[in-house]
C-alpha positions as CSV (number, residue, x, y, z in Angstrom):
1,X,106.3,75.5,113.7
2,X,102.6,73.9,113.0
3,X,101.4,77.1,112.7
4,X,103.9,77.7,109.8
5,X,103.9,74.8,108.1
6,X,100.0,74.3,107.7
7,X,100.0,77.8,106.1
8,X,102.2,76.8,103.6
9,X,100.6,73.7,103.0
10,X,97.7,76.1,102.5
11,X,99.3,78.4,100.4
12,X,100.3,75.4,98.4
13,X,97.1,74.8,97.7
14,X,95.6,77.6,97.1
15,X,98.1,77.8,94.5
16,X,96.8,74.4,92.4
17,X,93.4,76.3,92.6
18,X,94.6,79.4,91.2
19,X,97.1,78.1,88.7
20,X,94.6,77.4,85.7
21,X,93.4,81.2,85.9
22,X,96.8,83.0,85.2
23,X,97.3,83.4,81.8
24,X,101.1,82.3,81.1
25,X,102.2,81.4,84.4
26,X,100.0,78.2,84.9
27,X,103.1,75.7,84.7
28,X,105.2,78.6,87.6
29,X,102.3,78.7,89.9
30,X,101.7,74.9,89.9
31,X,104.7,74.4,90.6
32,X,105.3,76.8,93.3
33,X,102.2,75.2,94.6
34,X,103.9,71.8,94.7
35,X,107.2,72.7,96.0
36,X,104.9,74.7,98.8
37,X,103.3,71.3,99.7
38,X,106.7,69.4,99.5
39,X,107.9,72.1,102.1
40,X,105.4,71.7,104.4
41,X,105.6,68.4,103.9
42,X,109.4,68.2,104.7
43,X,110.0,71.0,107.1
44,X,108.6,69.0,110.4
45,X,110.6,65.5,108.7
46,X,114.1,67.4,108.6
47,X,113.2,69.1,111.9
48,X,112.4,65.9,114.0
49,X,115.0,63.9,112.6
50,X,117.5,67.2,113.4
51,X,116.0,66.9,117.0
52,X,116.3,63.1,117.5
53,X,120.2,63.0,116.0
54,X,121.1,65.7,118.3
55,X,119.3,64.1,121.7
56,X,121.6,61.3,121.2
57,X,124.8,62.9,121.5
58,X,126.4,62.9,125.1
C-alpha cells in the first residue's frame, strides 16, 4: 500500500511540474495533480481508520 500511495503522490507531482507546459489543459492537469496528492494523502487515513473500527468489534 506504501508502495502505491507514494507513486501517486509522485504522480501528483509530477503533474504541478508539467501542468504550465500543456497548452489548454493547464487548469485539468493541476488539478488532477492535486486530487493525486489528496489521494495519497487520504488512502492510508481511510485505510487505518477502516482497520482500527473493525479491530474493535467482538
Amino acid at each position: 500500500m506504501f508502495i502505491v500511495c507514494f507513486l501517486l503522490f509522485v504522480a501528483g507531482f509530477a503533474c504541478f511540474g508539467y501542468a504550465p507546459f500543456v497548452d489548454g489543459w493547464q487548469s485539468v492537469i493541476f488539478v488532477l495533480g492535486v486530487l493525486l496528492c489528496a489521494a495519497a494523502i487520504g488512502i492510508p487515513m481511510h485505510k487505518s481508520r477502516h482497520d482500527h473500527k473493525s479491530s474493535e468489534l467482538p
